[in-house]
C-alpha positions in Angstrom: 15.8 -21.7 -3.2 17.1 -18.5 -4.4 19.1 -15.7 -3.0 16.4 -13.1 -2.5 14.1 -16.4 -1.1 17.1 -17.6 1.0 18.0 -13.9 2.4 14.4 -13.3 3.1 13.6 -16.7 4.9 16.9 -16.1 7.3 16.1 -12.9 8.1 12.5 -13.3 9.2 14.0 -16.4 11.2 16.3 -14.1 13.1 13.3 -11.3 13.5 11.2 -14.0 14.9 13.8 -15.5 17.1 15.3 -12.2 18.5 12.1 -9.6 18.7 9.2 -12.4 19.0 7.1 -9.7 16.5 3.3 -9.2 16.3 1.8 -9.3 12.7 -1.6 -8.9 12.4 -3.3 -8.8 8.9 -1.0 -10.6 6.6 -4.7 -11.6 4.8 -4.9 -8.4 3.4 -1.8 -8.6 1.2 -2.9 -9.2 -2.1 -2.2 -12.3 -3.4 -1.3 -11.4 -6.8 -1.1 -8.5 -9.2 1.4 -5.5 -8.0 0.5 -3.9 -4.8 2.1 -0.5 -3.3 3.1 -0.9 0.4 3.2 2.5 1.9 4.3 2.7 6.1 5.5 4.9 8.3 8.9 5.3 9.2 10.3 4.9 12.6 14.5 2.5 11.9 17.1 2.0 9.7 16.1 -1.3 9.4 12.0 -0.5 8.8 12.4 -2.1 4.9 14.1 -5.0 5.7 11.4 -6.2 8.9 8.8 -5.1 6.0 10.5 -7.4 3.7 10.9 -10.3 5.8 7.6 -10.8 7.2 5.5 -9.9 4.3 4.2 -12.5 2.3 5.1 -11.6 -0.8 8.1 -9.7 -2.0 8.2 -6.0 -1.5 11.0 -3.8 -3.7 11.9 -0.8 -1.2 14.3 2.6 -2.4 18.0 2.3 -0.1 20.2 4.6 -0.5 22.9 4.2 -3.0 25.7 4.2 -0.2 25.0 0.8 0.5 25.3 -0.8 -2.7 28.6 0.8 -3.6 30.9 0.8 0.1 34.3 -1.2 -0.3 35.9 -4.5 1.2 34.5 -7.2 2.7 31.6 -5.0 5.1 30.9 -3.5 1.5 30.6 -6.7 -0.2 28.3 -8.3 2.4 26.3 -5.1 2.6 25.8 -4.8 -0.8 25.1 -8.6 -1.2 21.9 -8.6 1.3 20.5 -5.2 0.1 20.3 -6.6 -3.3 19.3 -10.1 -1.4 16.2 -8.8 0.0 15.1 -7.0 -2.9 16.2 -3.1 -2.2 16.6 -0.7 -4.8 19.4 1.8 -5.3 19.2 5.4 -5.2 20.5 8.6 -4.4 18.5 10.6 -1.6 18.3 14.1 -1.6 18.7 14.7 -5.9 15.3 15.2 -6.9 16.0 13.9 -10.3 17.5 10.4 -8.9 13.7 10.9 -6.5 11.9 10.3 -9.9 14.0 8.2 -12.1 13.3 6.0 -8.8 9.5 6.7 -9.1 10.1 5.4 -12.4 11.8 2.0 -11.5 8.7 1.5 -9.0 6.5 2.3 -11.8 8.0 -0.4 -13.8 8.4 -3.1 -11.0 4.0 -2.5 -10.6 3.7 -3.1 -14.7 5.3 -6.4 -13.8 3.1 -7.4 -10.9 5.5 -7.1 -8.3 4.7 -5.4 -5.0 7.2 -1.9 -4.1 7.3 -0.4 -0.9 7.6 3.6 0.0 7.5 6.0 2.8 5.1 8.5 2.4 6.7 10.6 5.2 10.3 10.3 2.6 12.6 9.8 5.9 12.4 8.4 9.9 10.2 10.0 12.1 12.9 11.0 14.8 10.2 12.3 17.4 7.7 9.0 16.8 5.0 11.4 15.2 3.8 10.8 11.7 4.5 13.5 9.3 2.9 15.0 6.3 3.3 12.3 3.2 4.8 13.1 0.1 3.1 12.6 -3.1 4.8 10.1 -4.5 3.3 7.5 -3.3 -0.4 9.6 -5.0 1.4 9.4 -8.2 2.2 5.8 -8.2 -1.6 4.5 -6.9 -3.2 7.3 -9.6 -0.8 6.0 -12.2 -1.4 2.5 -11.8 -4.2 1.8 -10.0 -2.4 -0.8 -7.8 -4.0 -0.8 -4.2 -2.3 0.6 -1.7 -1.5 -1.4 1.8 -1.0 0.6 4.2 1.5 -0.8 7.1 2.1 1.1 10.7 4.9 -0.1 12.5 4.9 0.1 16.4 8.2 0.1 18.3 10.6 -0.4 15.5 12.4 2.5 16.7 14.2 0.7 19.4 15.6 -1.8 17.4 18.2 0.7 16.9 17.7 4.1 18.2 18.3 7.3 15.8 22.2 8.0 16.4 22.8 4.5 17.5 25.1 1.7 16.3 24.0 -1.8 16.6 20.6 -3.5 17.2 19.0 -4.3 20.4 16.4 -6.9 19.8 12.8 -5.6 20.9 9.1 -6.6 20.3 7.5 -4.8 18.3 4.5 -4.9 16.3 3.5 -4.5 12.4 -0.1 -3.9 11.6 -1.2 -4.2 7.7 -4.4 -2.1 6.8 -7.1 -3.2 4.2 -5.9 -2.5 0.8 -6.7 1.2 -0.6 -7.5 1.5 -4.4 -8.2 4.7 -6.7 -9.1 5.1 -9.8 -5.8 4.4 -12.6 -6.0 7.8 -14.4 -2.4 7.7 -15.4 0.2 9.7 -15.0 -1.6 12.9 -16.4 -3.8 13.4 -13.1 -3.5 16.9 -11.0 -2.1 17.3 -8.6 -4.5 17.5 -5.9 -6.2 13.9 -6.7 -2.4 13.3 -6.3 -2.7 15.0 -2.6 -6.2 13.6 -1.8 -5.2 10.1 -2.7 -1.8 10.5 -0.4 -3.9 12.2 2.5 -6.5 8.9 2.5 -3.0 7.1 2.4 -1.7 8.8 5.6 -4.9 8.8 7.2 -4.8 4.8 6.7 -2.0 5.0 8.7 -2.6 7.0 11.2 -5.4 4.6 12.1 -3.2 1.8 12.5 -0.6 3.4 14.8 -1.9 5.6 16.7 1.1 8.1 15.8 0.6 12.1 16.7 -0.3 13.7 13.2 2.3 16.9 12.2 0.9 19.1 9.2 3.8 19.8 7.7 7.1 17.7 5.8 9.7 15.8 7.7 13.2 17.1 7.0 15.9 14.6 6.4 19.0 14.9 8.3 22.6 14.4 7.5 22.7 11.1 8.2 19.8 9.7 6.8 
């Protein structure tokens, strides 16, 4: 067994044991080929529940900070970030955004399966924001389906401004897959916003959330 299998396989044994979770549609993950998981965002620890109970592996963005902190809570940070599959970057430099886009981009042209955030940080009132485009780009580019995840309750696994976890139920629902047409990475920019509104709206069906029109704004210690 490998790290990223071991790492993966413990942590959905602790998520099962501590927050008893309900998954419903684990069918609709493709079973091979790349695939774009796109969810709301509600934790800190959203990617890694995603990454655990998926059935395939899922390649999500975490910020840089955690691949680079010192001593041994550095080490053992960095080790299971880069044990469950995360990807470095640096949030808030729009250039380090793309070159990230990019590193997704090549992770599909393998077959592997990425994750994003539409919404680009936590909800920290439990509404679901306006989504960004990247995730457009990617399914437009590509023309890897989309799975759209909501996530129900994940925000009091560890409350915004919190340290620690509390172990709570909550609930992951995976939508049927959502695929547009590959017109590569030369497509305007309002397929890009049509294909990320369907994406949202996907969503929005599966959690319920209260829709806001405009961008979340990421705060200081996101």
């Amino acid at each position: 067994m490998g790290v990223y299998d071991l790492t993966r396989s413990t942590t959905r044994g602790l998520i099962a044991g501590l927050c008893r979770p309900t998954v419903e549609g684990l069918g609709n993950v493709p079973k091979d080929g790349p695939f774009i998981v796109a969810s709301n965002h509600l934790s800190f620890l959203d990617s890694v529940l995603v990454q655990a109970l998926m059935p395939r592996p899922v390649a999500f963005f975490a910020k840089a900070e955690y691949f680079t902190g010192r001593g041994v809570k550095g080490a053992l940070m960095k080790s299971f970030f880069e044990g469950v599959g995360s990807i470095p970057v640096e949030r808030g430099q729009q250039a380090a955004s793309v070159q990230a886009l990019r590193t997704l981009l090549d992770l599909l042209e393998q077959g592997d399966g990425v994750g994003i955030y539409p919404e680009g940080t936590r909800s920290r009132d439990g509404r679901l924001y306006r989504g960004r485009t990247g995730v457009g780009w990617l399914a437009l580019t590509t023309g890897a389906p989309v799975v759209p995840v909501g996530l129900l309750g994940t925000e009091a696994l560890q409350p915004a401004g919190k340290k620690g976890v509390r172990p709570q139920h909550f609930t992951m629902r995976i939508g049927e897959p959502l695929v547009f047409a590959m017109t590569g990475p030369g497509h305007p920019l309002p397929a890009r916003r049509s294909a990320t509104d369907a994406i949202m709206d996907s969503i929005a069906a599966l959690t319920g959330q209260e829709r806001v029109p405009h961008y979340n704004q990421t705060h200081a210690t996101e």
